[in-house]
Biopython code that builds the backbone (N, CA, C, O; Angstrom):
import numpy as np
from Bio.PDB.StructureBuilder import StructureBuilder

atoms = [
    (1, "UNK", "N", (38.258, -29.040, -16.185)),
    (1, "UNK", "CA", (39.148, -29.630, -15.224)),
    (1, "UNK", "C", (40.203, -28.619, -14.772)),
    (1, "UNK", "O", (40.590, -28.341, -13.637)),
    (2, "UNK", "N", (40.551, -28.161, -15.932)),
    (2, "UNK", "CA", (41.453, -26.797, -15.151)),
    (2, "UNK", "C", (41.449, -26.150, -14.364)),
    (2, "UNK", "O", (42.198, -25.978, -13.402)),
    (3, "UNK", "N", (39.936, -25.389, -14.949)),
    (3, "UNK", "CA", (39.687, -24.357, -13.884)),
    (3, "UNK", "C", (39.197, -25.086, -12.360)),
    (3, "UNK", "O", (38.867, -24.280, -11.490)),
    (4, "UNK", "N", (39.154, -26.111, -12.115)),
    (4, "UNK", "CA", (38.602, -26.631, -10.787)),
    (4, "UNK", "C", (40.177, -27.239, -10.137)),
    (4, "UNK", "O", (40.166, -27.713, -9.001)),
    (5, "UNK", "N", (41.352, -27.195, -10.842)),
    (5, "UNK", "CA", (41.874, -27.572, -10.279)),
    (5, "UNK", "C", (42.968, -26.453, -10.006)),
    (5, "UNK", "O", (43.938, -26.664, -9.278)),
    (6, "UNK", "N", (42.718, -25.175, -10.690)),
    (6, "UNK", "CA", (43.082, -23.937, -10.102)),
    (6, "UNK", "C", (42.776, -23.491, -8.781)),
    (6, "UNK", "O", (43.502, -22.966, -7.937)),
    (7, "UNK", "N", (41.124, -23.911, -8.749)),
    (7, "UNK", "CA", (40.513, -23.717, -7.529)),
    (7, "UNK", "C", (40.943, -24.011, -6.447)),
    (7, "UNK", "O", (41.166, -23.253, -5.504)),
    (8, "UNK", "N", (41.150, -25.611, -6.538)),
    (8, "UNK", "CA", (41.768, -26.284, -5.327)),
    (8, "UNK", "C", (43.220, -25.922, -4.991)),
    (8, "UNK", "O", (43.719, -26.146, -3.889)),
    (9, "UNK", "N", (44.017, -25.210, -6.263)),
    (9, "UNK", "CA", (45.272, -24.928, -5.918)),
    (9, "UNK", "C", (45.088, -23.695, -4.650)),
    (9, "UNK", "O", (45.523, -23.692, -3.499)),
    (10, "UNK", "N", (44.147, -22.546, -5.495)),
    (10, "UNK", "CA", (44.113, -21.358, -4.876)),
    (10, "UNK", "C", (43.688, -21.759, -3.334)),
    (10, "UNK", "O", (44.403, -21.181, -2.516)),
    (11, "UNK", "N", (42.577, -22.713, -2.683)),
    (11, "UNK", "CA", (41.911, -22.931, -1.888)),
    (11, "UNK", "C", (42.995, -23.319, -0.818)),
    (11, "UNK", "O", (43.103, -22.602, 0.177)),
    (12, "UNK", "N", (44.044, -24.746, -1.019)),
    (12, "UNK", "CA", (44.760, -24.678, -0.578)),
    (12, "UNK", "C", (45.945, -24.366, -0.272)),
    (12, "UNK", "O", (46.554, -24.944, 0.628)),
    (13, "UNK", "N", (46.553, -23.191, -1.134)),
    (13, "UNK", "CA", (47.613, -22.039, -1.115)),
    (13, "UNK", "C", (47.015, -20.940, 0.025)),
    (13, "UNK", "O", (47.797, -20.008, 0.211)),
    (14, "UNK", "N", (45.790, -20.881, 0.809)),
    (14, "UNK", "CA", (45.290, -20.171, 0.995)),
    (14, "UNK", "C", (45.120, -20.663, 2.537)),
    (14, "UNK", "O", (45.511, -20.113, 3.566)),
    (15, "UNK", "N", (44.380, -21.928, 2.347)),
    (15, "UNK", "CA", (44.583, -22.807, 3.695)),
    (15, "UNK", "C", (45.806, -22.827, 4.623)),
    (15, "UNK", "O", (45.632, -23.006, 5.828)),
    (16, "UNK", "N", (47.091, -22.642, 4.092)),
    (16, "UNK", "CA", (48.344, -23.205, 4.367)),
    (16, "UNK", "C", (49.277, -22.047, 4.666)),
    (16, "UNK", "O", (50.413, -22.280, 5.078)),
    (17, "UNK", "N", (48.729, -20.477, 4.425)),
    (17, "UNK", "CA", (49.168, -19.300, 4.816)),
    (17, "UNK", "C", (49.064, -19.302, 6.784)),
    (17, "UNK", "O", (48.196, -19.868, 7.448)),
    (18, "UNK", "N", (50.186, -18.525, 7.285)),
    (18, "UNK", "CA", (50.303, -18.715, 8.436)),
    (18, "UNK", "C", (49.193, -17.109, 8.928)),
    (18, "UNK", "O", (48.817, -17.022, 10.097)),
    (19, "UNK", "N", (48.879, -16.213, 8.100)),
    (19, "UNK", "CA", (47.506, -15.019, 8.467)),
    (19, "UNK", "C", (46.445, -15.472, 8.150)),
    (19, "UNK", "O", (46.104, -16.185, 7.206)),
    (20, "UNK", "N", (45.811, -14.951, 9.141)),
    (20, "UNK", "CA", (44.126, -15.073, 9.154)),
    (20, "UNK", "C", (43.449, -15.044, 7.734)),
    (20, "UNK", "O", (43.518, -14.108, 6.937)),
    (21, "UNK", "N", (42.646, -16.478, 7.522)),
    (21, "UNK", "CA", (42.201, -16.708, 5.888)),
    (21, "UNK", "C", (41.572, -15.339, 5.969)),
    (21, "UNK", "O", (41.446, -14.789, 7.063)),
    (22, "UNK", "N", (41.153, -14.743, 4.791)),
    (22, "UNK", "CA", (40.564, -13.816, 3.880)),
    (22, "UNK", "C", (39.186, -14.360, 3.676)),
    (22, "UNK", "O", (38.294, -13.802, 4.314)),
    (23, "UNK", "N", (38.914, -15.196, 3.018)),
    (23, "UNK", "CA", (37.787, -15.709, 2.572)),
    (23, "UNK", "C", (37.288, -17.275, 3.425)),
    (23, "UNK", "O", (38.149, -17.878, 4.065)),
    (24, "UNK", "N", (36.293, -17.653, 3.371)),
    (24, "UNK", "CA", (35.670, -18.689, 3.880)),
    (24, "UNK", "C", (34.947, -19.647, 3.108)),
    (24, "UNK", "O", (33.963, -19.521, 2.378)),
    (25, "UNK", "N", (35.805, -20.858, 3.497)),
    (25, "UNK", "CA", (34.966, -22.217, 2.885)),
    (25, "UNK", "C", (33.890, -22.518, 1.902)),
    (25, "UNK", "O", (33.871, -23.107, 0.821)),
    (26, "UNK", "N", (32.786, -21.772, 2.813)),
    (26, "UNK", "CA", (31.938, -21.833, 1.934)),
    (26, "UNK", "C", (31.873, -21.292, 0.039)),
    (26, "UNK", "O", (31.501, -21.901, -0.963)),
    (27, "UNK", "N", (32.517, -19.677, 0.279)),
    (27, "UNK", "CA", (33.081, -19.321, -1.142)),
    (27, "UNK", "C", (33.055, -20.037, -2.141)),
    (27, "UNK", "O", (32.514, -19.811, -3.223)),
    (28, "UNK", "N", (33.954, -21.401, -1.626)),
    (28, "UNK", "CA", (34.696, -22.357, -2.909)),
    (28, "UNK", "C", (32.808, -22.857, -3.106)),
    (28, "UNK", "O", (32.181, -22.499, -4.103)),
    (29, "UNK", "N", (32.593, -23.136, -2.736)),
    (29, "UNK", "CA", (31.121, -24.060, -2.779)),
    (29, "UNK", "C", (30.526, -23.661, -4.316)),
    (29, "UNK", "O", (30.397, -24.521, -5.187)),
    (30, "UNK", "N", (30.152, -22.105, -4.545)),
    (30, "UNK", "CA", (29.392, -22.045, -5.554)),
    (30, "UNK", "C", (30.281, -21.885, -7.201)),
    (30, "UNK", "O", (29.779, -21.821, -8.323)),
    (31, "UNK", "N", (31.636, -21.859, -6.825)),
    (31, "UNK", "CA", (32.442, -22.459, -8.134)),
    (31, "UNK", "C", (32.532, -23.977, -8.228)),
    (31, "UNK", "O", (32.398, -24.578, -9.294)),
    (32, "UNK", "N", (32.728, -24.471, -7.246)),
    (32, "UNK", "CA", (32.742, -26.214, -7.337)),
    (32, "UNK", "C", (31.703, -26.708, -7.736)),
    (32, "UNK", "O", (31.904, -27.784, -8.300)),
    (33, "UNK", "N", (30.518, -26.357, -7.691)),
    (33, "UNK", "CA", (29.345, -26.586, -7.955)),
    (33, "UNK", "C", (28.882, -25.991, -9.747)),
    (33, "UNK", "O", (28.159, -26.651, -10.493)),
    (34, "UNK", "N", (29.284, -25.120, -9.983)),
    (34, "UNK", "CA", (29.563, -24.755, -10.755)),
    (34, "UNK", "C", (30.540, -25.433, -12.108)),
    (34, "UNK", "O", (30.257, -25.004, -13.227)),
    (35, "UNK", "N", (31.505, -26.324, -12.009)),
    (35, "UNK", "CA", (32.361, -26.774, -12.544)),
    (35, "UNK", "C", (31.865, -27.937, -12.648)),
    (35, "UNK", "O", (32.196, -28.670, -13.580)),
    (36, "UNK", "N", (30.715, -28.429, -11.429)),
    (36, "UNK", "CA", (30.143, -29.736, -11.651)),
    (36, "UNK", "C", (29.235, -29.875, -12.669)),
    (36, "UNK", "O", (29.249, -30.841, -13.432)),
    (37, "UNK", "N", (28.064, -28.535, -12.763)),
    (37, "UNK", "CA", (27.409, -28.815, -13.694)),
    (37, "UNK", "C", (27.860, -28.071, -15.029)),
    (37, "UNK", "O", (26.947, -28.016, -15.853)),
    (38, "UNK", "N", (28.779, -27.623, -15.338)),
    (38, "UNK", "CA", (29.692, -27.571, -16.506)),
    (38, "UNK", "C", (29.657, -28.689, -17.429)),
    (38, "UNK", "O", (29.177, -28.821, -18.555)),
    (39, "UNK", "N", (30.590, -29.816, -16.287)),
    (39, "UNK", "CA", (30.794, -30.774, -17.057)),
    (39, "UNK", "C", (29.580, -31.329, -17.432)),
    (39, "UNK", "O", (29.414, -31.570, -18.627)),
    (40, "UNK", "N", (28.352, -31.676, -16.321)),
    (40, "UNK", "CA", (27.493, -32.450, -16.511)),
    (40, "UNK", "C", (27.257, -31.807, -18.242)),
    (40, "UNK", "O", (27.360, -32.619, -19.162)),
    (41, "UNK", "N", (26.950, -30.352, -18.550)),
    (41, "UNK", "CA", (26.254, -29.883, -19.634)),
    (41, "UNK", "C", (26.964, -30.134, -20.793)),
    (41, "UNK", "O", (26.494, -30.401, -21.899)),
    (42, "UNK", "N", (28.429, -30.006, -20.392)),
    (42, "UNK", "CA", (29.587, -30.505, -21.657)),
    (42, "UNK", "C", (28.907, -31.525, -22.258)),
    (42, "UNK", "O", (28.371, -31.477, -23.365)),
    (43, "UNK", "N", (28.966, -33.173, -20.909)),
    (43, "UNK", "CA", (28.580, -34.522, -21.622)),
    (43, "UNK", "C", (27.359, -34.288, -22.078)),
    (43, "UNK", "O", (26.965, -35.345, -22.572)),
    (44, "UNK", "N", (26.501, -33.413, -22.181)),
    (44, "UNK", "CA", (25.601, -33.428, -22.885)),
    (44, "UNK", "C", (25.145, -32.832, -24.079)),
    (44, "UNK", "O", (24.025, -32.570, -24.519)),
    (45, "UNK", "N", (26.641, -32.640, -24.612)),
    (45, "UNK", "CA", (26.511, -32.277, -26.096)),
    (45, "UNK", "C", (26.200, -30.905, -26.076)),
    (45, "UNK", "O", (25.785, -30.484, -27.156)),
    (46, "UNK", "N", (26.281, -30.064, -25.140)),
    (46, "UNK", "CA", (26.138, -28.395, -25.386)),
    (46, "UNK", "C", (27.146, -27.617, -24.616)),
    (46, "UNK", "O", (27.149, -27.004, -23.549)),
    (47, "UNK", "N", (28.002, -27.875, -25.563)),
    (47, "UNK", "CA", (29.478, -27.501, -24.994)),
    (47, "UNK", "C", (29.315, -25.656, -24.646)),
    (47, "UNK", "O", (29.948, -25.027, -23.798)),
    (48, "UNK", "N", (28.130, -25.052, -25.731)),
    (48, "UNK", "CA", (28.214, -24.014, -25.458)),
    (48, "UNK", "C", (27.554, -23.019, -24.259)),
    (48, "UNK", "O", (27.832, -21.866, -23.930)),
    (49, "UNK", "N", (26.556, -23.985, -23.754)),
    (49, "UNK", "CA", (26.412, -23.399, -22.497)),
    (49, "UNK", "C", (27.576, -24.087, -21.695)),
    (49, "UNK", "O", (28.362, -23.453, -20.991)),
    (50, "UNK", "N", (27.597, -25.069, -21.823)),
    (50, "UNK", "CA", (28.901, -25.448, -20.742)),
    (50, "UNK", "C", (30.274, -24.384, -20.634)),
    (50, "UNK", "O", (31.081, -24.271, -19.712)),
    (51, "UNK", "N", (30.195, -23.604, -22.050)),
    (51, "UNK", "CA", (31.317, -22.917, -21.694)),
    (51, "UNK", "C", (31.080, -21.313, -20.979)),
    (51, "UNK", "O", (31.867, -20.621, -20.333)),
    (52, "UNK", "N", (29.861, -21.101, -21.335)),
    (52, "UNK", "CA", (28.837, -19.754, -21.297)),
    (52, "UNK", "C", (29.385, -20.059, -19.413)),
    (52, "UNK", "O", (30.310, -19.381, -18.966)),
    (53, "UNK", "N", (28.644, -21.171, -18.472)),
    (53, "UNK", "CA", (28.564, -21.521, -16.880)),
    (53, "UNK", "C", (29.847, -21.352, -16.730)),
    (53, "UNK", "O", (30.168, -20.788, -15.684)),
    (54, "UNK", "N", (31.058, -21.796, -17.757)),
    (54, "UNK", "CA", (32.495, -21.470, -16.618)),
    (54, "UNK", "C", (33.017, -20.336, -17.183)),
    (54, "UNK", "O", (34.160, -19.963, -16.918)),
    (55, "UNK", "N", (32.233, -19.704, -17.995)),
    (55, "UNK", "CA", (32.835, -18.149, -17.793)),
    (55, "UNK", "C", (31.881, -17.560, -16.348)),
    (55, "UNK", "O", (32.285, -16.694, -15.571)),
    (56, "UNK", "N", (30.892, -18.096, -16.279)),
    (56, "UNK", "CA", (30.671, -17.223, -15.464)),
    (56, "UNK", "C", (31.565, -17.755, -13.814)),
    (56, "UNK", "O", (32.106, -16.918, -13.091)),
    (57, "UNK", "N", (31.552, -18.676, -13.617)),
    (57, "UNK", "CA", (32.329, -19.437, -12.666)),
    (57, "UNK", "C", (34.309, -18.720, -12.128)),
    (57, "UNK", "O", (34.979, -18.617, -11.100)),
    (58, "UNK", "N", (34.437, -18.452, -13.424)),
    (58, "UNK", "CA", (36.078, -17.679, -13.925)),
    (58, "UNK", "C", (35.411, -16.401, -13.374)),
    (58, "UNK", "O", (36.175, -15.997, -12.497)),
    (59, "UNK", "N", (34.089, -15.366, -13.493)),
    (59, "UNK", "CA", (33.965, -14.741, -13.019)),
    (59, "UNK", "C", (33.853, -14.391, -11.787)),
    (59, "UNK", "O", (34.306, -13.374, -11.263)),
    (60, "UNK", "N", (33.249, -15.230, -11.314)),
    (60, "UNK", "CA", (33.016, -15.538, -9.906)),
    (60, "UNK", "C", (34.339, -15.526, -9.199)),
    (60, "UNK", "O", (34.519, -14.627, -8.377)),
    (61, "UNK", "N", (35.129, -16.259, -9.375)),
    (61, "UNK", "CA", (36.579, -16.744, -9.185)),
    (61, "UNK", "C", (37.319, -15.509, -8.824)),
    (61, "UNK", "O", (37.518, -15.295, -7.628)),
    (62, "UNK", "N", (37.778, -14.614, -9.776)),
    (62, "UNK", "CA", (38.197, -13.091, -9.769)),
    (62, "UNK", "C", (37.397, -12.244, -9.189)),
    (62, "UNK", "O", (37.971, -11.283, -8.677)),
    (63, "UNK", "N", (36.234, -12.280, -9.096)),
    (63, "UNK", "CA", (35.610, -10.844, -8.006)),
    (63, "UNK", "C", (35.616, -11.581, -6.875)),
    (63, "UNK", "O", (36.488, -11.131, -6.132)),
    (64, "UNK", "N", (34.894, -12.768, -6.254)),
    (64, "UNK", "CA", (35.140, -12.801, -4.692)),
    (64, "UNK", "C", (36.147, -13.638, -4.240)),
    (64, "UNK", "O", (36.324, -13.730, -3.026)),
    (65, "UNK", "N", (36.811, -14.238, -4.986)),
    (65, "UNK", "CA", (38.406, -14.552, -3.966)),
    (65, "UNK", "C", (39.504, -14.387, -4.485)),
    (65, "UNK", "O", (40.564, -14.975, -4.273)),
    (66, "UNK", "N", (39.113, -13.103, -5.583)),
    (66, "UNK", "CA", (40.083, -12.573, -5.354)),
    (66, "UNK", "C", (41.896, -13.044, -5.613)),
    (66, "UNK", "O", (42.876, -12.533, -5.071)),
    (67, "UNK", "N", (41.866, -13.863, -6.345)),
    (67, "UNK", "CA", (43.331, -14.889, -6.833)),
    (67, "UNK", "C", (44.837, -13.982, -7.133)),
    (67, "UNK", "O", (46.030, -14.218, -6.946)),
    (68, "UNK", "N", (44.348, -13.271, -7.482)),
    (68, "UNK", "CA", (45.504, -12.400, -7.788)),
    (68, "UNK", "C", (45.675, -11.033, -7.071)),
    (68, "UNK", "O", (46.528, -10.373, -7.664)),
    (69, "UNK", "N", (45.269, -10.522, -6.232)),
    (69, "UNK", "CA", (45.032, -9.765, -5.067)),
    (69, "UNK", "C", (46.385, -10.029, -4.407)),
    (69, "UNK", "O", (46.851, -11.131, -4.120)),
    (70, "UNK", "N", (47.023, -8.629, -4.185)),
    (70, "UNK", "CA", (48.783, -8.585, -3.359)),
    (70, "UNK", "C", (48.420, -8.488, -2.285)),
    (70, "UNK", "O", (49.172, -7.707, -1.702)),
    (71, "UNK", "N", (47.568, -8.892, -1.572)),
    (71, "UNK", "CA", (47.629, -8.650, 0.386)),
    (71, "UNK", "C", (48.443, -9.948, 0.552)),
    (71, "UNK", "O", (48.735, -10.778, -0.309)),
    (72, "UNK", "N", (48.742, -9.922, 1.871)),
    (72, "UNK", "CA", (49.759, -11.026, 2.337)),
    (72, "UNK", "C", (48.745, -12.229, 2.926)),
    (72, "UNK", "O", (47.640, -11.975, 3.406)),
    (73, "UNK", "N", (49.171, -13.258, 2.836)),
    (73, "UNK", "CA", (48.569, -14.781, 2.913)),
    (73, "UNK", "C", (48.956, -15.285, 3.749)),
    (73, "UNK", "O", (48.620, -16.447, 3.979)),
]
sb = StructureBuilder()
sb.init_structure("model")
sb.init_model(0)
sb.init_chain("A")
sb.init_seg("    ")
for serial, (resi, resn, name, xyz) in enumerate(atoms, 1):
    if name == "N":
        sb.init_residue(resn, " ", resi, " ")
    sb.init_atom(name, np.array(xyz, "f"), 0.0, 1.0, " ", f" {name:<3s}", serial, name[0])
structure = sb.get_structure()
């Protein structure tokens, strides 16, 4: 839940900048999707791939959009 609701922070901190977005919509798609079947794998009693998918998701997160990146917004 965290990390998806980092997402949406970053997504719309990003939306709401008065310069031309950086990244595009679609982006968020394959972490959200990602966080979905997380959980699905959590409730299914294998917490450890569930956690294995949102590292990779956290990865995803930091190489293409980039969250902590000093360009102006």
């Amino acid at each position: 839940m965290g990390v998806f609701a980092g997402l949406i922070v970053l997504f719309l901190h990003r939306s709401m900048g008065t310069a031309e977005p950086r990244d595009h919509l679609w982006q968020y798609l394959p972490p959200a999707v990602g966080c979905a079947i997380a959980n699905y794998i959590g409730n299914q009693g294998l917490g450890i791939w569930a956690g294995l998918i949102l590292l990779g998701v956290i990865g995803y997160i930091l190489v293409v959009l980039k969250p902590f990146d000093q360009a102006p917004s």
